[in-house]
C-alpha positions as a Markdown table, in Angstrom:
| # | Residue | x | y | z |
|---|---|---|---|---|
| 1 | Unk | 46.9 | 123.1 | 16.6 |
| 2 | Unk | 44.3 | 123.6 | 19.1 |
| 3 | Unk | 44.9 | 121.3 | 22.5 |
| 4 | Unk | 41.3 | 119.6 | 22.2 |
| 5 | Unk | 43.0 | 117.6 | 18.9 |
| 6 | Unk | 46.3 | 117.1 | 20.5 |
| 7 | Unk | 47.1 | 113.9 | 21.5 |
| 8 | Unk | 46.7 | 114.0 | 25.4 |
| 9 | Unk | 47.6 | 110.2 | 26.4 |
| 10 | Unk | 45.0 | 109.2 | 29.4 |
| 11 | Unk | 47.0 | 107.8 | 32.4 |
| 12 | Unk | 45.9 | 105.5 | 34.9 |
| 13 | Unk | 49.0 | 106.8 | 37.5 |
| 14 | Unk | 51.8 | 109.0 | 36.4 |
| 15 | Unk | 52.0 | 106.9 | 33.1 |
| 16 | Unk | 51.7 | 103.7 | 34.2 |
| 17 | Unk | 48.6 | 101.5 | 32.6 |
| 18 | Unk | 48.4 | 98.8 | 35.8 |
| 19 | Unk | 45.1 | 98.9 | 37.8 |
| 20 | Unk | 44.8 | 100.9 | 40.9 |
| 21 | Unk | 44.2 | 98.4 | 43.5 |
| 22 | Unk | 44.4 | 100.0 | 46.5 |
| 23 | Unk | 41.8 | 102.2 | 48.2 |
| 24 | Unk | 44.0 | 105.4 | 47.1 |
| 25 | Unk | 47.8 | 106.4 | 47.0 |
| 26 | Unk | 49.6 | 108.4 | 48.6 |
| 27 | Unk | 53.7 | 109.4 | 47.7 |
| 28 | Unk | 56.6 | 111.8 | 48.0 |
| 29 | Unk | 56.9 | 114.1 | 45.0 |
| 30 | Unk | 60.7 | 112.8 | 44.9 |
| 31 | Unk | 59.3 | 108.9 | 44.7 |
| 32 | Unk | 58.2 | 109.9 | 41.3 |
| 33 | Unk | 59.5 | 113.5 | 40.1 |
| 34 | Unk | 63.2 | 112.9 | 40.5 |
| 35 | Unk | 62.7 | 109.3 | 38.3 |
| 36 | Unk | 61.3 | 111.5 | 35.5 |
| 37 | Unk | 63.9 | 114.5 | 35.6 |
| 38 | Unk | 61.4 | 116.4 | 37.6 |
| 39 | Unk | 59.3 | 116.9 | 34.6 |
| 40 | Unk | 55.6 | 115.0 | 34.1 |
| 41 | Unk | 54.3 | 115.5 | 31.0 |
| 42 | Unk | 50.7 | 117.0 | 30.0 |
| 43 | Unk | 48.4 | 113.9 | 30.6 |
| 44 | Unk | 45.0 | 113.4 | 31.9 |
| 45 | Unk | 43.4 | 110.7 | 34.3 |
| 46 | Unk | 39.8 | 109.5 | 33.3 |
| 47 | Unk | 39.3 | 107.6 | 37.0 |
| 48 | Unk | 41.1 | 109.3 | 39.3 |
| 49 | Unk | 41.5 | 112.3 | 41.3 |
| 50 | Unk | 44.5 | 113.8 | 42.4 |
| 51 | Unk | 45.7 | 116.6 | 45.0 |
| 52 | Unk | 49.0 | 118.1 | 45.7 |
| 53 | Unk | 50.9 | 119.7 | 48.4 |
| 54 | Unk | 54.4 | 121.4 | 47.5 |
| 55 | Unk | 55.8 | 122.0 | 50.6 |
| 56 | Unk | 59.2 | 123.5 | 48.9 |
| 57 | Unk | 60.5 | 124.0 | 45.6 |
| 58 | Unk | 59.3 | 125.6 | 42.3 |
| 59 | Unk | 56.9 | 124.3 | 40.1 |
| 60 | Unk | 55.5 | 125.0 | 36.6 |
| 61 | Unk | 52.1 | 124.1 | 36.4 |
| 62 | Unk | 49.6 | 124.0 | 33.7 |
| 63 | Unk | 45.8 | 122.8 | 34.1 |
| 64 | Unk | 44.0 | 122.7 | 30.5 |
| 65 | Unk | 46.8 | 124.2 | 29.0 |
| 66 | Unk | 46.7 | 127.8 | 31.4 |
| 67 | Unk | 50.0 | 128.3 | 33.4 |
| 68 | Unk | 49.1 | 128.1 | 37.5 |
| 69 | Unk | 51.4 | 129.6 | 39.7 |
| 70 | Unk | 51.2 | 129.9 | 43.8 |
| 71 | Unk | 54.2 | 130.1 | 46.5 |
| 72 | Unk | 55.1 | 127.3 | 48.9 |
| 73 | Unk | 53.0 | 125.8 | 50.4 |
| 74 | Unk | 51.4 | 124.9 | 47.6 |
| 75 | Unk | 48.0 | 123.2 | 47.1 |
| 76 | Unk | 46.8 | 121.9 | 43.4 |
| 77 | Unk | 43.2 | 120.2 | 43.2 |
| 78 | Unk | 43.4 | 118.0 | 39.8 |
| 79 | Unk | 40.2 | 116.2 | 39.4 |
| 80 | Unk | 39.6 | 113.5 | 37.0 |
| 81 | Unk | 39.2 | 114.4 | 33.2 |
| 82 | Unk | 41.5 | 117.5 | 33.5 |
| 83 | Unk | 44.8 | 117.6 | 31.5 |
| 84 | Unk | 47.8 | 118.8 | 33.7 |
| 85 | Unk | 51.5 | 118.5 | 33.4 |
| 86 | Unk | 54.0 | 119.6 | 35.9 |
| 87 | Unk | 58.2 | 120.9 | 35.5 |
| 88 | Unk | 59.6 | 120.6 | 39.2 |
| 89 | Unk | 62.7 | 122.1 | 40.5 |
| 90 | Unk | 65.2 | 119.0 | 41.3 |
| 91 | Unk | 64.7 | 118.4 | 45.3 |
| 92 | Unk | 60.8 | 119.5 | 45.3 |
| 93 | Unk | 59.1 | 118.1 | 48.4 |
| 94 | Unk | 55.3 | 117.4 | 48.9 |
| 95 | Unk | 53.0 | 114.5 | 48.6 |
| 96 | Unk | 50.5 | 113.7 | 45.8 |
| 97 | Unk | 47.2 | 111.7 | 47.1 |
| 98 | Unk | 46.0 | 109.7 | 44.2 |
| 99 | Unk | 42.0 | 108.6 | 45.0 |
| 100 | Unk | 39.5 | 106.5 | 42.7 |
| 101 | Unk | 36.7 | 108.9 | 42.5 |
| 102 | Unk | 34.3 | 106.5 | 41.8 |
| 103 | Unk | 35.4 | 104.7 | 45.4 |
| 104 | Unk | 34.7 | 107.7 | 47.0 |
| 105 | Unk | 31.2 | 108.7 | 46.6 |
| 106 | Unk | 30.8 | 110.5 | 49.9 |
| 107 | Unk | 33.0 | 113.1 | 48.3 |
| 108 | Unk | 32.7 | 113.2 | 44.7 |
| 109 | Unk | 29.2 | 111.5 | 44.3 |
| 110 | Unk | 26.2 | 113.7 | 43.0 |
| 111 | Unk | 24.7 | 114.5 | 46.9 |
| 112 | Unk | 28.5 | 115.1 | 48.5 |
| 113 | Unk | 28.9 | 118.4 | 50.2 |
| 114 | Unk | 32.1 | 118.4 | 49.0 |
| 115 | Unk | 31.8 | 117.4 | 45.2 |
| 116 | Unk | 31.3 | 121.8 | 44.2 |
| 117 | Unk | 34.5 | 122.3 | 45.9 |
| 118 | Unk | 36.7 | 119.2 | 44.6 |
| 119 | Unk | 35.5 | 119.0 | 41.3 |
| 120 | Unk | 37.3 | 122.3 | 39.7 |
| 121 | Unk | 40.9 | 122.4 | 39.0 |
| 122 | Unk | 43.0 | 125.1 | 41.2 |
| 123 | Unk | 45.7 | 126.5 | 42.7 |
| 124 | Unk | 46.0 | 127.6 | 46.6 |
| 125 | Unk | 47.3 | 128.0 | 49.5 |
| 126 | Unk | 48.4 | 124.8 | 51.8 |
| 127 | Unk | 49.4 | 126.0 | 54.8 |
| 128 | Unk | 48.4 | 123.1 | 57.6 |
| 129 | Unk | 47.7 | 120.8 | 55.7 |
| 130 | Unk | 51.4 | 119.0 | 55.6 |
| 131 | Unk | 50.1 | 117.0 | 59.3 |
| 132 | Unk | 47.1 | 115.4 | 57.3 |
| 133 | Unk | 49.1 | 114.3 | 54.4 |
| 134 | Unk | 51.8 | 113.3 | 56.6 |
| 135 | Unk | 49.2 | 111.0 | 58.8 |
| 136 | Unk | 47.0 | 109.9 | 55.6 |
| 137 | Unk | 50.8 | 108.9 | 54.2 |
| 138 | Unk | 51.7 | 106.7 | 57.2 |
| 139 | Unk | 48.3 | 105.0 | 57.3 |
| 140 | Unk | 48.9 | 104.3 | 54.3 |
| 141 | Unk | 51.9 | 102.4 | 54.7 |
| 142 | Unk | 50.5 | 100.4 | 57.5 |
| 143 | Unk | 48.7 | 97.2 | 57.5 |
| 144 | Unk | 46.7 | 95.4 | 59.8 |
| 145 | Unk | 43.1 | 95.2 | 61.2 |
| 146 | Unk | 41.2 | 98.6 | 59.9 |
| 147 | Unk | 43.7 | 100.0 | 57.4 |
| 148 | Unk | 41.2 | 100.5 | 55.1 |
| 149 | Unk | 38.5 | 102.2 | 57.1 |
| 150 | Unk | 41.2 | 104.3 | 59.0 |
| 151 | Unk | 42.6 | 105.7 | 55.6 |
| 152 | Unk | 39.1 | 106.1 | 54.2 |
| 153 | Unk | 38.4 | 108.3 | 57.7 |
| 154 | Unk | 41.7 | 110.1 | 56.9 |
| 155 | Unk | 41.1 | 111.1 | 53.1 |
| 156 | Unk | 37.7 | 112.0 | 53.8 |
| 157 | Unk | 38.9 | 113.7 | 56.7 |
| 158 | Unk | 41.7 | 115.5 | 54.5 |
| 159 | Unk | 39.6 | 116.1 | 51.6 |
| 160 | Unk | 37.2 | 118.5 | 53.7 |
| 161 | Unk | 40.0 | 120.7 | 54.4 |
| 162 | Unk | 41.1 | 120.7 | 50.7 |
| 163 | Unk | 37.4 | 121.4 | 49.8 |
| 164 | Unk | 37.4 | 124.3 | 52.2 |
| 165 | Unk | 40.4 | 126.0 | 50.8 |
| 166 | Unk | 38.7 | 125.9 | 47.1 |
| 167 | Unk | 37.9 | 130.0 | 47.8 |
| 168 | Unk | 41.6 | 130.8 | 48.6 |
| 169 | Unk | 43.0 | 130.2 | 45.2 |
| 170 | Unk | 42.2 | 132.2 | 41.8 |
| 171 | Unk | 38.8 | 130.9 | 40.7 |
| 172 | Unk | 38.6 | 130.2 | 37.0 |
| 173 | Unk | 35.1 | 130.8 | 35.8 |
| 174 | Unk | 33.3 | 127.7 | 35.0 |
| 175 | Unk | 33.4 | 126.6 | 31.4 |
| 176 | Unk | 30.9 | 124.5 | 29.4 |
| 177 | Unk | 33.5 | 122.5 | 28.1 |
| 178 | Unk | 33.8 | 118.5 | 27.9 |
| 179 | Unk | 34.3 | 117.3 | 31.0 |
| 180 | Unk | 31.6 | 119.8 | 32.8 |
| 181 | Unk | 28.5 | 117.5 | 30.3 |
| 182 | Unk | 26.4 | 115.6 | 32.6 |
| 183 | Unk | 26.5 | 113.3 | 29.3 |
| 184 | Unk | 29.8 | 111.3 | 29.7 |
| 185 | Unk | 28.6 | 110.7 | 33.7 |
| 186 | Unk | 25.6 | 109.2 | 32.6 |
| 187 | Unk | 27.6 | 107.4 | 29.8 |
| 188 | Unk | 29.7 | 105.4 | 32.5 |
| 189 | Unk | 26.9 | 105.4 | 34.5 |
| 190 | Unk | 24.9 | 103.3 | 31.9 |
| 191 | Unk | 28.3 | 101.4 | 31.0 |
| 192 | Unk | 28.5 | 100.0 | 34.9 |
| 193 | Unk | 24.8 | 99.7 | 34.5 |
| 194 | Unk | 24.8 | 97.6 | 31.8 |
| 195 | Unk | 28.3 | 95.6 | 31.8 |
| 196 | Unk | 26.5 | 92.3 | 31.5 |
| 197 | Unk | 23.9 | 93.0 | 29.3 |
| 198 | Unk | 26.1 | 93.2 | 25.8 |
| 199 | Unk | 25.3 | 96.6 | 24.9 |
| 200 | Unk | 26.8 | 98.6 | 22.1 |
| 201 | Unk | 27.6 | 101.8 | 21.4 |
| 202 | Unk | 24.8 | 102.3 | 19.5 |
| 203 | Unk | 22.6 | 101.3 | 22.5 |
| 204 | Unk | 24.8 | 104.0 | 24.8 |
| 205 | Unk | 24.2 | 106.4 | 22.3 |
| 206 | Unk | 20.1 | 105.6 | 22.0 |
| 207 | Unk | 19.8 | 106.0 | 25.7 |
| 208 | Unk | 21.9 | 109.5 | 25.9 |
| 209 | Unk | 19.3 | 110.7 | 22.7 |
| 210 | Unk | 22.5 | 111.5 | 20.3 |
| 211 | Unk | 24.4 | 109.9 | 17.4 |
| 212 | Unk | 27.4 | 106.9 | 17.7 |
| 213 | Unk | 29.2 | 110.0 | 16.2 |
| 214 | Unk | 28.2 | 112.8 | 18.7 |
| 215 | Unk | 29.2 | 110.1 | 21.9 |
| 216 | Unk | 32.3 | 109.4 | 19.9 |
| 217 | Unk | 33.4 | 112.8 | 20.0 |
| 218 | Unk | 32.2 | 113.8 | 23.0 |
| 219 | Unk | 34.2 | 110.5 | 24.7 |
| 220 | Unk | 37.4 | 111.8 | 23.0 |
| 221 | Unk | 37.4 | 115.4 | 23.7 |
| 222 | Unk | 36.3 | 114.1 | 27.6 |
| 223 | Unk | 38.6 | 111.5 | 28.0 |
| 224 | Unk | 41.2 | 111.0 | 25.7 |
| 225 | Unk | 39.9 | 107.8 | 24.7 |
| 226 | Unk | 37.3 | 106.5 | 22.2 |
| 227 | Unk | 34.1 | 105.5 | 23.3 |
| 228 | Unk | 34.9 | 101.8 | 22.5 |
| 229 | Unk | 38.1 | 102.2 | 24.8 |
| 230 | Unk | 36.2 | 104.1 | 27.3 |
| 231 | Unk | 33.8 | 101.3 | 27.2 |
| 232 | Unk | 36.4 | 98.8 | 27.8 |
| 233 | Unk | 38.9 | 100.6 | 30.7 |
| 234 | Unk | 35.9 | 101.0 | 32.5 |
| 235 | Unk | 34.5 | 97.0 | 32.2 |
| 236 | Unk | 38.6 | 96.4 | 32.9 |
| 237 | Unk | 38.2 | 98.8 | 35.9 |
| 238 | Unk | 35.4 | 96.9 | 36.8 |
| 239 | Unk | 37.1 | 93.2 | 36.5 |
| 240 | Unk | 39.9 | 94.7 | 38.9 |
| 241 | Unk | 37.6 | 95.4 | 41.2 |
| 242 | Unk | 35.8 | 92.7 | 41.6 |
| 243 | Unk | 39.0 | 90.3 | 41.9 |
| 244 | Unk | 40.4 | 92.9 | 44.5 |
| 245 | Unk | 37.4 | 92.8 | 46.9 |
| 246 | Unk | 35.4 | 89.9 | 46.1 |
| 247 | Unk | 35.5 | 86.0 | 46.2 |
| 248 | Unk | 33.9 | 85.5 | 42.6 |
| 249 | Unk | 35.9 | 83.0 | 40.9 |
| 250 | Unk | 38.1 | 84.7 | 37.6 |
| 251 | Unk | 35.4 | 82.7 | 35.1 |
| 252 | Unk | 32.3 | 84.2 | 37.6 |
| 253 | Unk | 33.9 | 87.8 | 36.9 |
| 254 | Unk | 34.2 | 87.3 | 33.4 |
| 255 | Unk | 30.0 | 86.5 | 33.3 |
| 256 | Unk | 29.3 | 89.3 | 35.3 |
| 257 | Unk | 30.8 | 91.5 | 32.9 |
| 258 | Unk | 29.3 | 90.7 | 30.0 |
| 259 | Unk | 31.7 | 87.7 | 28.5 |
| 260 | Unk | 30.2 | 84.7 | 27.0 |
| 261 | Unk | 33.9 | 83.3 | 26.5 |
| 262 | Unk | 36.1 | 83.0 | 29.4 |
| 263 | Unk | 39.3 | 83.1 | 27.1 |
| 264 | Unk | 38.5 | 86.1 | 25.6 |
| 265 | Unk | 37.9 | 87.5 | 29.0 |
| 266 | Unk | 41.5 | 86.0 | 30.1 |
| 267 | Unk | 43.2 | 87.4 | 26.6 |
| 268 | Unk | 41.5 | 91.2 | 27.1 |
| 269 | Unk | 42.6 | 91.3 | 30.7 |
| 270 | Unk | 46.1 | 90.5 | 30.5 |
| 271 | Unk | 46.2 | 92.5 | 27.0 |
| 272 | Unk | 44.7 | 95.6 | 29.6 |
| 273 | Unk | 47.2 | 94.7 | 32.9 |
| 274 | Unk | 50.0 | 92.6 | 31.7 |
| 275 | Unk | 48.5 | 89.6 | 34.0 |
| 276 | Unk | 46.9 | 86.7 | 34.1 |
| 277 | Unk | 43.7 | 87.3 | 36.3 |
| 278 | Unk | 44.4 | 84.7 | 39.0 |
| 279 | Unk | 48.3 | 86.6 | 38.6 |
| 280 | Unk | 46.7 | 89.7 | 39.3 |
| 281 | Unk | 44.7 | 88.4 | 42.6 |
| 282 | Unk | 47.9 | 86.8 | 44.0 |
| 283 | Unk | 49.7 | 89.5 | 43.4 |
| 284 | Unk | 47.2 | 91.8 | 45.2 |
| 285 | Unk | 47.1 | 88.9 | 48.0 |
| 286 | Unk | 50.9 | 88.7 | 48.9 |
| 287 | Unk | 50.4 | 92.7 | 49.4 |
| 288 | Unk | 47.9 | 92.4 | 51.6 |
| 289 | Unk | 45.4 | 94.4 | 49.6 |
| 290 | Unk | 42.7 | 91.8 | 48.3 |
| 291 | Unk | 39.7 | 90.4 | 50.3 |
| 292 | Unk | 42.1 | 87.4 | 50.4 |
| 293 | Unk | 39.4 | 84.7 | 48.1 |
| 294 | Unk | 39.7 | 81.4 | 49.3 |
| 295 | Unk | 38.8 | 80.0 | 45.5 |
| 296 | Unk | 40.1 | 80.9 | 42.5 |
């Protein structure tokens, strides 16, 4: 069976379905490797890019189903959409940053310098780049006055170098496949367009000139989802977003998303996170991550 029909599942972060609250994430291979017998199965992200830095250690690697292979240190560009599984040797060390592409449009938006470079999968070489990792990492740890704008500096800052190693690893030639169709950007670009407006699919599908059947396709072999559920992760996407960094009330956010009834918005965002929203806002309060809303 070819890979395009297997089932590749669509992760939000190394399996787990929460929302990704913070500006990014940054960890230890070991944090999460050595939990999962330093295996991580073939998966896929549809939001979020990732970048790794095997300092030591052997890794099997496999981008799109093609073995990768490199020497320590080790640097692995993943971006979003790209199906990628990983076998570690037990006691591998390295970081994995973890960013929200769509947060970071200065490096992945359609004018960033850097978007060419970032947005193909490879494999190179890391050397000095363990200091940035190692600084973005304890920024990230921090809190205070400025953490975010500091670790936005830092990523951006880290990022750059990443982008300017893109010509030391083996250059696969660029492929017409799903995720390279300006289509499914325009398709969540009309989705976060349109969130309150009620579209449906066939109104997605009018506006990109193809058939409900074509986009429906086209959303699975991109994503891993259907276009309904690619409809829906990004409105929840959305909803986490705006109870994150905003002080709409959880009724206000349900409106601007397009729902009439504020208990269906309730009953499809806890069936998407596993919390309540006002949960989900406390939650993101007592770790010092939310704009801290003074009404709920």
């Amino acid at each position: 069976m070819s890979q395009a029909l297997q089932p590749i599942p669509s992760w939000q972060l190394y399996g787990e379905q929460s929302p990704f609250p913070d500006l990014l994430h940054i960890e230890a291979i070991v944090d999460r490797a050595a939990g999962l017998d330093w295996r991580i199965a073939p998966h896929r992200h549809v939001h979020l890019h990732q970048i790794f830095l095997i300092l030591s250690g052997d890794v099997r690697l496999s981008i799109d189903g093609k073995p990768q292979h490199g020497t320590t240190p080790l640097l692995m560009n993943l971006p979003r959409g790209h199906v990628h599984g990983f076998a570690f040797s037990a006691g591998t060390e390295g970081h994995v940053l973890t960013l929200p592409a769509d947060d970071f449009p200065e490096l992945f938006g359609p004018h960033s310098e850097t978007r060419a470079a970032l947005g193909r999968a490879y494999v190179a070489g890391g050397a000095g780049l363990a200091p940035l990792f190692q600084d973005l990492a304890r920024l990230h740890r921090a809190q205070g006055p400025l953490r975010r704008l500091r670790l936005r500096a830092a990523a951006v800052n880290l990022c750059c170098a990443v982008a300017e190693c893109a010509g030391q690893g083996p250059a696969e030639p660029a492929t017409a496949d799903a995720r390279g169709d300006g289509r499914i950007a325009r398709f969540e670009a009309l989705i976060r367009a349109h969130l309150a407006d009620g579209w449906q699919l066939s109104d997605y599908a009018a506006a990109l000139r193809m058939s409900e059947r074509h986009l429906r396709r086209l959303s699975l072999m991109a994503t891993g989802l259907s276009a309904h559920s690619f409809i829906e992760t990004t409105r929840m996407r959305e909803a986490c977003r705006l109870l994150a960094y905003t002080r709409m009330r959880v009724q206000e956010v349900g409106f601007a998303l397009g729902y009439d009834d504020p208990s269906y918005f309730a009953r499809s965002f806890r069936r998407a996170t596993g919390l309540s929203a006002s949960d989900y806002r406390h939650r993101l309060e007592d770790d010092g991550i939310s704009a801290r809303p003074n009404r709920i």
